[in-house]
C-alpha positions in Angstrom: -13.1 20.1 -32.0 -9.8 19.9 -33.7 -9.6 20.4 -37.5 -9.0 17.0 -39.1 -5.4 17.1 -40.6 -4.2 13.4 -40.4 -5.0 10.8 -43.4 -4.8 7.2 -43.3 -5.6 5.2 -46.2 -6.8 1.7 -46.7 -3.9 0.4 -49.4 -6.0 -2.0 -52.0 -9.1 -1.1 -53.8 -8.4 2.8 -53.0 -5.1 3.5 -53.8 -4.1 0.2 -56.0 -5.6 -2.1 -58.4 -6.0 -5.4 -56.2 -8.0 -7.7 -57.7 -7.1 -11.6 -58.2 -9.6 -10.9 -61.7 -6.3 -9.5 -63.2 -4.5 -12.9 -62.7 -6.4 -15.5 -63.1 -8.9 -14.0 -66.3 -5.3 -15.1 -68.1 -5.2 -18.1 -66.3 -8.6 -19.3 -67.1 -8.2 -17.9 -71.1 -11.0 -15.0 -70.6 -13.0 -17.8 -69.8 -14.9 -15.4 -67.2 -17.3 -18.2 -66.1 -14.9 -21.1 -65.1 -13.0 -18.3 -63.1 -15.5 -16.8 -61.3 -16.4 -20.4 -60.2 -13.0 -20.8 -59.0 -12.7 -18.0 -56.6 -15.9 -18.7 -55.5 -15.4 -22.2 -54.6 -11.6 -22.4 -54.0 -9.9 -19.2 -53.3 -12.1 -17.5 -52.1 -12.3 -13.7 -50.6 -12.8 -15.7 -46.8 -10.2 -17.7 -47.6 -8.0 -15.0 -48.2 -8.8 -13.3 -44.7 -7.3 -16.3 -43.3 -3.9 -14.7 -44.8 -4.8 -11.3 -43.9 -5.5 -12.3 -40.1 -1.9 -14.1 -39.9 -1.9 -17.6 -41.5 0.9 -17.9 -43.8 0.6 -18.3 -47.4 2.1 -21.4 -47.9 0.0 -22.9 -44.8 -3.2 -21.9 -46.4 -2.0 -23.2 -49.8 -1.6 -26.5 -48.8 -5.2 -26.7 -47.0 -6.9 -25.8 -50.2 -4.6 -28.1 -52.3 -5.6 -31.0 -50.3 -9.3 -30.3 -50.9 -8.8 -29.7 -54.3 -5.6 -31.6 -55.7 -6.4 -31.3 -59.3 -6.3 -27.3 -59.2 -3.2 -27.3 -57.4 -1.0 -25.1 -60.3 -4.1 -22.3 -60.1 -3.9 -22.3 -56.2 -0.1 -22.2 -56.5 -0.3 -19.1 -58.8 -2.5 -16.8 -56.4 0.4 -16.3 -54.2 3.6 -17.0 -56.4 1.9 -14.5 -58.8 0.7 -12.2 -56.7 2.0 -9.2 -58.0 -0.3 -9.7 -61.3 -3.1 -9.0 -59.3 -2.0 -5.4 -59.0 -1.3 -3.9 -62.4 -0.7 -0.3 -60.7 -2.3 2.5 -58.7 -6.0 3.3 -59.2 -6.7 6.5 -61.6 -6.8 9.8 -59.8 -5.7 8.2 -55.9 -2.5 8.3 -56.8 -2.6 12.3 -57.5 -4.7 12.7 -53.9 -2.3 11.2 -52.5 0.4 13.0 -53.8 -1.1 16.6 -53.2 -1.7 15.3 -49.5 1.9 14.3 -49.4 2.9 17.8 -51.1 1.1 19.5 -48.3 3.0 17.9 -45.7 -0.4 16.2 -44.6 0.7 13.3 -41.9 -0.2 10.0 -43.8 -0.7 6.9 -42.6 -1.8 3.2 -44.2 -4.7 0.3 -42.3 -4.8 -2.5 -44.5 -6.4 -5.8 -44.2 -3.7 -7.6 -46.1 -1.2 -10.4 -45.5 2.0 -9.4 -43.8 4.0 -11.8 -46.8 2.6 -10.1 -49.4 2.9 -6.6 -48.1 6.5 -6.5 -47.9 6.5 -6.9 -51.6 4.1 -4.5 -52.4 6.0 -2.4 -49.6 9.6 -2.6 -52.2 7.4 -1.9 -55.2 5.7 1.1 -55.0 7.7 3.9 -54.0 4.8 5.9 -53.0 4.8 4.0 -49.9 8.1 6.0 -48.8 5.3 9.0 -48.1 3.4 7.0 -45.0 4.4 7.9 -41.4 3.9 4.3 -40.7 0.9 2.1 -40.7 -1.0 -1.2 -39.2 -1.3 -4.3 -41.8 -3.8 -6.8 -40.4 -1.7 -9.9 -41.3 1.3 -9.0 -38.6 -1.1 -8.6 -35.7 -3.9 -11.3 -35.8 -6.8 -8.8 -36.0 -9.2 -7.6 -39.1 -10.7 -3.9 -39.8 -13.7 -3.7 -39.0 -12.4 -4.4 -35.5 -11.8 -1.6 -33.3 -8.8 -3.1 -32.0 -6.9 -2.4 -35.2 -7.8 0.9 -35.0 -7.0 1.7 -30.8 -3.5 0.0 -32.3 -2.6 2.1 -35.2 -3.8 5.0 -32.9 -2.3 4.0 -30.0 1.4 3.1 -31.2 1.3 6.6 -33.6 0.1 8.8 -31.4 -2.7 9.7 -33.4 -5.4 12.3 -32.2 -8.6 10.8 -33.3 -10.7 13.4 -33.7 -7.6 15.0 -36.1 -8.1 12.0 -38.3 -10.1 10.7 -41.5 -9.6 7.4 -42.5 -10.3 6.0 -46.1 -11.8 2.1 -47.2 -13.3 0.6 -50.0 -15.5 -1.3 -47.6 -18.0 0.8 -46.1 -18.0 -1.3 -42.9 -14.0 -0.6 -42.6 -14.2 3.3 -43.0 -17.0 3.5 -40.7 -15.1 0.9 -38.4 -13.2 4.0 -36.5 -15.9 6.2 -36.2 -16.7 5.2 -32.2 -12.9 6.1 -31.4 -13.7 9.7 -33.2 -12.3 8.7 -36.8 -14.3 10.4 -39.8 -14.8 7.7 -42.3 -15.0 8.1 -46.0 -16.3 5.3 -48.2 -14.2 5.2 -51.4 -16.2 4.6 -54.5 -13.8 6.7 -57.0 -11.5 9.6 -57.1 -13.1 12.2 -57.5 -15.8 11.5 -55.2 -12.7 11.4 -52.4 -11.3 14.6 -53.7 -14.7 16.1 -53.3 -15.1 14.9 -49.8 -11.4 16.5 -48.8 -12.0 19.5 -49.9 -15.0 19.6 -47.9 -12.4 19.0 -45.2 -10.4 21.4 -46.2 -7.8 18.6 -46.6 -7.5 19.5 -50.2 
């Protein structure tokens, strides 16, 4: 069995801080009630895997604005302010991510993530420069935990599977690889992960 020397990361909730919470707890005055209602009931996290399997932002906009005309403005905002739902990197990834990168560790990014959105968050962080490439849901139709968006980032990279470890948030994503031979990790913090790549030596 090869060693495992290739890392590909899942982009939001492990290495930054995505979380519409961060936008709209301004737009709703701290009123944490009202907005967790909203994103319940209106933009919701299925509704947003809509954008992350393909459909484009302003198509999904204008089904939710139809249904709910008099919150047009806060539907509006979840895409035009997009960027306030990432404040920055999450504590301590940033640093992994950077000693793998140090190392000359081959990276590589699988996101579940709109392909409009991503080519902003693409320009804004420059730790993205440090990826070998990667597969964003949005461009190609097809969600993690499918195991086609796996066979494609492995297929089009070249990427040895049994050489690889692959890092989510969402248990169900880092364990999405595993019949292909991927070693999944389950992010719950930093210094859990840095724990678990030292393990593999990664670190």
């Amino acid at each position: 069995m090869p060693r495992r020397d290739i890392v590909i990361f899942d982009v939001g909730g492990v290495l930054l801080d995505w979380n519409p919470r961060h936008l709209y707890r301004k737009l709703f005055a701290d009123d944490d009630a009202a907005m967790e209602d909203f994103l319940a009931t209106v933009c919701t996290a299925e509704w947003n895997r809509g954008q992350d399997a393909g459909r484009l932002c302003a198509e999904a906009g204008a089904l939710l604005k139809a249904e709910h005309p008099d919150k047009a403005a806060l539907i509006d905002a979840y895409y035009d302010r997009f960027a306030e739902m990432i404040p920055g990197p999450i504590a301590g990834s940033l640093e992994i991510l950077s000693e793998l990168h140090a190392r000359g560790t081959p990276l590589y990014y699988l996101s579940n993530h709109s392909a409009e959105t991503w080519r902003h968050s693409l320009g804004r962080f420059p730790f993205c420069s440090w990826f070998v490439g990667g597969i964003v849901s949005g461009e190609h139709g097809v969600l993690k935990p499918d195991p086609a968006i796996y066979r494609l980032l492995l297929d089009r990279y070249g990427i040895d599977p049994h050489r690889a470890v692959f890092i989510d948030d969402v248990a169900a994503n880092a364990q999405g690889g595993r019949p292909l031979g991927i070693h999944g990790i389950h992010f719950t913090s930093a210094p859990a992960l840095r724990r678990e790549l030292v393990v593999l030596g990664l670190l």
